[in-house]
N, C-alpha and C positions, 0 to 999 in steps of 0.2 A: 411666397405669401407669408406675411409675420403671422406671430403666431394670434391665435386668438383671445381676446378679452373674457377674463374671468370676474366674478368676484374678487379673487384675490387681488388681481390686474388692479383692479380698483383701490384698493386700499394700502397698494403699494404708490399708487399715485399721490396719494392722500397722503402720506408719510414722507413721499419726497417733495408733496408742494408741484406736484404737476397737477395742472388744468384739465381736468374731464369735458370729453366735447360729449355731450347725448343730443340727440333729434330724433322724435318722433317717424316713424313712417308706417306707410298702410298697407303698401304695398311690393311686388319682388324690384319692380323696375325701379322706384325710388330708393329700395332698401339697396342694390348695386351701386347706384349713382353713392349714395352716401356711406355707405362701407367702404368704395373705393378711395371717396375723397379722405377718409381719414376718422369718421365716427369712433367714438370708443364706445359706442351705448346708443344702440337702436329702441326706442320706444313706439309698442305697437299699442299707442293709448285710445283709451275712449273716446277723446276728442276724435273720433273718426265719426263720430255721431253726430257734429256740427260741421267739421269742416268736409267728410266724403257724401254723409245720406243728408246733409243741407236741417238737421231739427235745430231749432233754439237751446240745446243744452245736450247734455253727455246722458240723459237720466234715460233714454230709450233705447239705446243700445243691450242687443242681449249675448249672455255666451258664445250661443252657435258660431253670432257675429265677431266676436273675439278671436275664438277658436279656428274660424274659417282666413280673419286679417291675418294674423298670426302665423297662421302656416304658409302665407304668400313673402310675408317677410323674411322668414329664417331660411326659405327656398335661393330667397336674393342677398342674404349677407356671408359675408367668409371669416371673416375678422371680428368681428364689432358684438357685443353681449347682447344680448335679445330679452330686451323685457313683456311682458306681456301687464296689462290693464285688468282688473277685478272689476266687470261692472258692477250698476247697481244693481243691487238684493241680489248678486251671486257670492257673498260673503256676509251679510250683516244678520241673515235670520239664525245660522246656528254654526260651531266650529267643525260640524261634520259636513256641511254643506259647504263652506267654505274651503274645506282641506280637499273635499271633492272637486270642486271646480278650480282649486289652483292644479291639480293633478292634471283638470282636463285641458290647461293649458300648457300643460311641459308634455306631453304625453302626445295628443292630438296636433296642438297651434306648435310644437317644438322651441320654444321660447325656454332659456337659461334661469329663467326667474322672474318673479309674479310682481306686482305693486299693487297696494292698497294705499288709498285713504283714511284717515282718521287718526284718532291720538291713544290716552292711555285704556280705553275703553275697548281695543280690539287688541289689546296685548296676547290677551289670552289664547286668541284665531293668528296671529303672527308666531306665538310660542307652537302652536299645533301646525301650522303649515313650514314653519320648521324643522320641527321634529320630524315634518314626512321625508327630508332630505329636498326641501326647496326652496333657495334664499328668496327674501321677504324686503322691498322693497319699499320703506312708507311715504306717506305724503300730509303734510303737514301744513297751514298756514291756511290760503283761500284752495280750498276742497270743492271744487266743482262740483258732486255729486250733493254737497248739502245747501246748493245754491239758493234752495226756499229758506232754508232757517238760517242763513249768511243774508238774506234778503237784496241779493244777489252779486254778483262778483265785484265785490270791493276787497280792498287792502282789509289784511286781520291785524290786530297784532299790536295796535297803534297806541291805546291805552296802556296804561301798568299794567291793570288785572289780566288780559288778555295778551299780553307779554309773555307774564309769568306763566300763563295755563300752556300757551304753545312751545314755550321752555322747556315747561315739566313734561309734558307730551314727548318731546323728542329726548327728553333720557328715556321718558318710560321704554319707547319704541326701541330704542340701544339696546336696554335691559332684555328686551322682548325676545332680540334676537335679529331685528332689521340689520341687513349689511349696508344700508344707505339707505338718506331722507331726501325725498325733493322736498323744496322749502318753496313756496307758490305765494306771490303777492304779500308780500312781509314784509315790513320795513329795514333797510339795511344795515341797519344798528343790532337788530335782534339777531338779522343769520349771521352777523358777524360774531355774537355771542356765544350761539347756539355752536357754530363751526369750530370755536377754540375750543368748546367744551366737551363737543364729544371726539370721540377714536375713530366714529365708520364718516367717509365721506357725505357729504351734503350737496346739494344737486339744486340751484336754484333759477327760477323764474320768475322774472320782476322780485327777485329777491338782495338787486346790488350784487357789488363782484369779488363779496369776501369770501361765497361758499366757495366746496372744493371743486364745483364745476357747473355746467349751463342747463340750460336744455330749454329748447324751441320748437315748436310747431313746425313742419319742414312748409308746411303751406305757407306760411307768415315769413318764413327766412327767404321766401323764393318770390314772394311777392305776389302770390296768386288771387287775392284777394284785395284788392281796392280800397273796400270802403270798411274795412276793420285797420285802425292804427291807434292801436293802444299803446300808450309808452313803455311797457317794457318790449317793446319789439322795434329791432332793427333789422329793414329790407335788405338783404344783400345782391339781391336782381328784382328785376321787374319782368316777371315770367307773365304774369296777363296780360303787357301790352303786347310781348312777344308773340306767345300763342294768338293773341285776337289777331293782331295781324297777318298770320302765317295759314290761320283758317281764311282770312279775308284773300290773298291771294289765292288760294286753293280754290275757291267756289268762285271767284271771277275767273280763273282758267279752265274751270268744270264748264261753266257757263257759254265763253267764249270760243270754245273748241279746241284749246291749246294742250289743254293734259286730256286722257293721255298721249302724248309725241308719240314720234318714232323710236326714240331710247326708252321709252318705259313701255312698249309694247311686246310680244311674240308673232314670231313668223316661223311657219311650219310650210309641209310641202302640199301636196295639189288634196283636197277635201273628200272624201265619201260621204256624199248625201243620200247614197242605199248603200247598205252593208253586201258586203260580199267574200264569201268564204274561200275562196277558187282560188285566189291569188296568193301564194304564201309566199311572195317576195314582200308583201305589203308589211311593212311595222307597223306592231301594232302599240310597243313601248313610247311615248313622249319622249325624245329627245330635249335635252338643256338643264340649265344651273337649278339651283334649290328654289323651292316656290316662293319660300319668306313663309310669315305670318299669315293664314288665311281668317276672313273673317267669318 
């Protein structure tokens, strides 16, 4: 097994100009699939609140929720840095709430390090959850969780003023103690900017391909989703025609009497329909291989 991705990992990437691959996952069995494949940065983000429990936004998502994705993912990675999602109001009312609830994600959900939202206004909650001993992840640009006052998920960035403020944001955040920015729906000039300027890696979506590395929604990379195709997303399979199809053969051979066969059944010896104690040649142990999965 190589070794595993650290912070450090990271910003030794950044210094040599290698590409950070991160994706999103919710769960152990996607977090294997994608560890295996080569992830350097598993994200257990709150997008799990639109793409796993189906809401219109990341804004309903609570702790528990985090806490509970979180420990399914680091169960399933071996390699790959495990970040963990700050929902909303589990960091914005105070720096001791905030330091609490990053704790209860390395602690509980076992994730390497937390991510936050926002710019130079949470320095102060990036410097405290620092200081606890837990790198500080930020996020910069279109910010999901202030999707009302963004007046909803558009590109930021695009004017002057609004350049400069996301500029000064990601020094502040540097300053703060962030080991990395994702940079989210920005224009490609600005994370081009932003990337030369600072020292810690830059992580971008729909951000163009100057930052130090990606990151994708694994539901969007796999194609699970149809009728969401926003341009910074590129399919790499089309996993819902696959599964719609694989469930449509299953329930027409449920139906037609074909599964389950004779290879996917068990055969044992002659039946007791009354118990009987007298006979102690009778096994009473199940003979055969491992059961699998039961539901």
């Amino acid at each position: 097994m190589k070794d595993t991705v650290t912070i450090h990992t990271l910003q030794r990437y950044k210094n040599a100009g290698q590409k950070i691959c991160m994706v999103t996952a919710y769960d152990a069995t996607f977090a294997r699939i994608l560890d295996e494949a080569g992830a350097d940065v598993l994200l257990v983000g709150d997008s799990l609140g639109m793409v796993v429990q189906g809401h219109d936004s990341t804004l309903p998502v609570t702790m528990d929720q985090m806490v509970y994705h979180a420990r399914a993912v680091t169960r399933g990675a071996r390699r790959a840095h495990v970040v963990g999602d700050l929902p909303f109001m589990s960091y914005q009312n105070s720096v001791e709430e905030a330091v609490r609830n990053a704790g209860r994600l390395v602690s509980e959900g076992g994730v390497s390090s937390v991510k936050l939202e926002g710019g130079a206004e949470f320095a102060d909650v990036i410097e405290r959850i620092s200081r606890a001993s837990i790198p500080v992840m930020g996020h910069l640009g279109l910010t999901p969780q202030s999707v009302h006052k963004m007046g909803g998920y558009v590109v930021q960035g695009r004017d002057e003023e609004a350049a400069q403020r996301i500029f000064a944001d990601a020094i502040a955040l540097e300053e703060a103690g962030c080991y990395a920015i994702v940079l989210e729906g920005v224009p490609l000039e600005l994370a081009r900017t932003i990337t030369s300027r600072l020292t810690i890696p830059t992580i971008g979506i729909g951000a163009g391909k100057h930052c130090d590395g990606q990151v994708l929604v694994c539901y969007d990379l796999f194609g699970l989703n149809p009728s969401f195709k926003p341009k910074f997303v590129k399919r790499y399979a089309n996993l819902y025609e696959s599964m719609h199809g694989a469930a449509q053969a299953y329930f027409s051979e449920v139906r037609g009497g074909q599964f389950p066969d004779e290879e996917h059944s068990f055969r044992g010896g002659a039946i007791r329909l009354v118990s009987s104690n007298d006979d102690p040649s009778v096994e009473r142990e199940e003979k055969g291989g491992v059961y699998g999965v039961p539901v």
